[in-house]
Residue, then its C-alpha position, 0 to 999 in steps of 0.5 A: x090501393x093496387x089494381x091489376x088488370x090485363x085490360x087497361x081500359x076496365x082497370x081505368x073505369x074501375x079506378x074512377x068508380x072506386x074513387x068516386x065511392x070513397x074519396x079515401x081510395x087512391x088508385x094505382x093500376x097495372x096491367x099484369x102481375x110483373x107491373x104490380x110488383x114493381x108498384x107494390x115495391x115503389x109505393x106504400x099499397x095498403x090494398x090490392x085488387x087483382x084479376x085472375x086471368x091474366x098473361x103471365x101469372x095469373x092472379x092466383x100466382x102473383x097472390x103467392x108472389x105477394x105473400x112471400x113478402x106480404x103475408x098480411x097484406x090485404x089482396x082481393x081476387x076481382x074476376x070475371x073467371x069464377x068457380x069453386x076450384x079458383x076460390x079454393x085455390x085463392x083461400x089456400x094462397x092466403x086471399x083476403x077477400x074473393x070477388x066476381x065482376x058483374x055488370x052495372x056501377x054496383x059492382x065497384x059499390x061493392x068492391x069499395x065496401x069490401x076494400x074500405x073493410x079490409x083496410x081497417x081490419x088490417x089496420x086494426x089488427x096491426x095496431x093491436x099487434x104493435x100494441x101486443x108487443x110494447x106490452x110484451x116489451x114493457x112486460x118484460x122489460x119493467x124494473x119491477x114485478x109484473x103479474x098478469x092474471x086470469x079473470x078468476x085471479x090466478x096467474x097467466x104469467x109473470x116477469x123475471x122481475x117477479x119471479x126474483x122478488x117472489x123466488x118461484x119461476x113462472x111455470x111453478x104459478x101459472x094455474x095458480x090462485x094467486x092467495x098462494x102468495x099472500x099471507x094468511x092474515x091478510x086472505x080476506x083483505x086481499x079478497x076483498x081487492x080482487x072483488x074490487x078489481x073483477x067489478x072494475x070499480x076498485x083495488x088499483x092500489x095496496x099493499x100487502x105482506x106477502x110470502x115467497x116461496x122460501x116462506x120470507x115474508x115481504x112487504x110489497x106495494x101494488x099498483x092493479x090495472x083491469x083490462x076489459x072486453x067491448x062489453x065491459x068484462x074483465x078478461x085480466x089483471x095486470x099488475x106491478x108491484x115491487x119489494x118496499x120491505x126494507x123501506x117499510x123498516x127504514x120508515x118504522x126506524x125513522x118514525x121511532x127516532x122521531x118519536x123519542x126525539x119529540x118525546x125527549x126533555x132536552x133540546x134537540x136541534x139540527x143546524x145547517x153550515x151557517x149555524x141557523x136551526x133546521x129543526x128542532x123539537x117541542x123541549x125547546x119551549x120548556x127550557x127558552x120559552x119558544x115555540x119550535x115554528x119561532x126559532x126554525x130559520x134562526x141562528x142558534x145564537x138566539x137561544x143564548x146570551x151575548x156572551x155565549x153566543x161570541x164565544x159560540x161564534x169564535x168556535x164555530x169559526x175555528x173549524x173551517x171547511x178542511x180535513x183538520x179535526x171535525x167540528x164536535x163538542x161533548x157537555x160545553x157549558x154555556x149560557x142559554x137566555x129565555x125568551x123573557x131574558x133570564x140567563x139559563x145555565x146549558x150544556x151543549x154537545x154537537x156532532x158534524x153529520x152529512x145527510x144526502x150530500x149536505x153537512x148538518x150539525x146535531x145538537x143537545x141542549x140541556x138545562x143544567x140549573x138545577x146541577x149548577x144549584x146543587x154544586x153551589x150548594x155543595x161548595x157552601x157546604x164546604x166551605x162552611x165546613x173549612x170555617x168551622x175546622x178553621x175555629x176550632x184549630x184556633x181555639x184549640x191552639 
């Protein structure tokens, strides 16, 4: 702290009680304003105690200097010269603090009490201003949709961020319940989280359908936060959410195609370049006998015979990593081997993907016995036919 006083001696004395009363106090003295300022420019003051009746400016005067550049500085009059008009005048200069001398050691029991709060309160108040303004930045700042709301849940303000997503402009919300945006089958959903949220026991996060000014409706997830007073109450919400519409729909499309390829009665299996299987579904134990966790890390050279699978590699070979014609069969007949060694005949189709920068091969495989039975069949038919022509040509003849 910075103490002024045009009487050396007293400013001395006071600085020793002070530091005596609280050992956090350290005390810079001067003996008029002009001296103090130069203190105050020098050093990191956190508080300053002034006398009134000084050469040169007073302490009214040197508390106007002070705010010029100061506004919030804490500034407590200490005087000897006390009336109304001179505790008027220090309010209007912006005083933190108005204090008259008295006798006896108390007096700076007092000062330091008065100092001690002013500090904190300063401190406290220039915390929460910083805190005030990372948030207003984080606020406005944020990639995604930021919502603050009044305790009775309606908007107080927003970001552009949600504004784009929700397509109304702030000012066209702000007083608003924020059920304008939900959609109508999900009110009492929603009121339910807000009633979690109020009570600060629930509804941190969801995800809800919701509806922006044009009608669209989106899907966006939540993430709800309460801020509360020194009692406990909610006094607002804030909340981040984003647009996951597109995703949602990427995800349905993923589950669908997962779902038929589990429910397919082929075998469908990916590779990666080496030509072991990265996944495949559960057809595989109906045509080779295994189970899909038997062959996953596998080559794929497991499900055929050694005939096939030379000449699978052989093929496999002749497409290396150039721009030369890509690697895709389309119904290659091979031969499949079950687990328990019978040969199966197969036809296989594989296609070259890349998925996130990495080069997979898709594949189907299909049990191809009964059409193999069928065209045998078909040629003994066929045959038997050409003898029986063969005969009677010859009878005949």
């Amino acid at each position: 702290m910075l103490h002024v006083d045009d009487e050396p001696d007293l400013a001395e004395l006071a600085a020793e009680f002070l530091s005596r009363e609280d050992d956090r106090l350290s005390v810079q003295t001067a003996t008029n304003a002009e001296s103090g300022l130069d203190i105050l420019a020098d050093h990191e003051i956190d508080c300053i105690v002034s006398d009134y009746d000084m050469p040169g400016k007073n302490g009214i005067e040197f508390l106007e200097t002070v705010r010029d550049e100061h506004p919030d500085l804490p500034f407590i009059l200490f005087t000897g010269k006390g009336s109304e008009e001179i505790a008027s005048d220090a309010i209007s200069a912006g005083v933190t603090d108005y204090l008259q001398k008295d006798t006896g050691s108390s007096q700076y029991t007092v000062l330091a009490n008065r100092i001690t709060n002013a500090v904190e309160q300063h401190r406290s108040m220039r915390a929460l201003e910083a805190s005030q303004e990372r948030l207003s930045m984080f606020f406005e700042q944020s990639p995604l949709g930021v919502i603050e709301w009044t305790e009775d849940f309606e908007f107080a303000r927003m970001n552009e961020a949600a504004e784009t997503i929700l397509g109304y402009d702030e000012a066209e919300l702000r007083g608003e319940s924020g059920h304008v945006i939900v959609e109508d089958a999900e009110q009492d959903d929603v009121a339910a989280i807000v009633a979690e949220l109020l009570e600060n026991k629930g509804g941190y996060h969801s995800i809800n359908q919701n509806v922006r000014k044009d009608g669209e409706r989106l899907i966006c997830e939540w993430h709800n936060r309460v801020v509360t007073d020194q009692a406990g109450e909610v006094v607002a919400i804030f909340s981040q959410f984003q647009d996951i519409t597109e995703r949602r729909n990427q995800q349905k499309e993923v589950e669908r195609h997962r779902a038929v390829i589990q429910a397919a009665t082929n075998t469908i299996l990916t590779l990666d370049d080496t030509g072991d299987i990265q996944s495949v579904n559960p057809a595989v134990e109906a045509t080779f006998g295994y189970a899909p966790t038997e062959v996953r890390g596998e080559s794929v050279t497991k499900l055929l015979t050694e005939t096939s699978a030379e000449r699978y590699q052989s093929i496999f070979t002749e497409n290396p990593e150039t721009e030369a014609a890509p690697f895709d069969w389309m119904d290659a007949e091979l031969e499949g081997q079950h687990r328990d060694g019978t040969a199966i005949p197969i036809s296989v189709t594989f296609s070259e993907v890349t998925h996130e920068g990495e080069q997979l091969f898709v594949g189907i495989i299909r049990d191809i016995s009964e059409r193999k039975s069928r065209e045998a069949e078909l040629q003994r038919k066929e045959r038997g036919i050409k003898r029986c022509l063969t005969i009677r040509i010859f009878l005949w003849a």
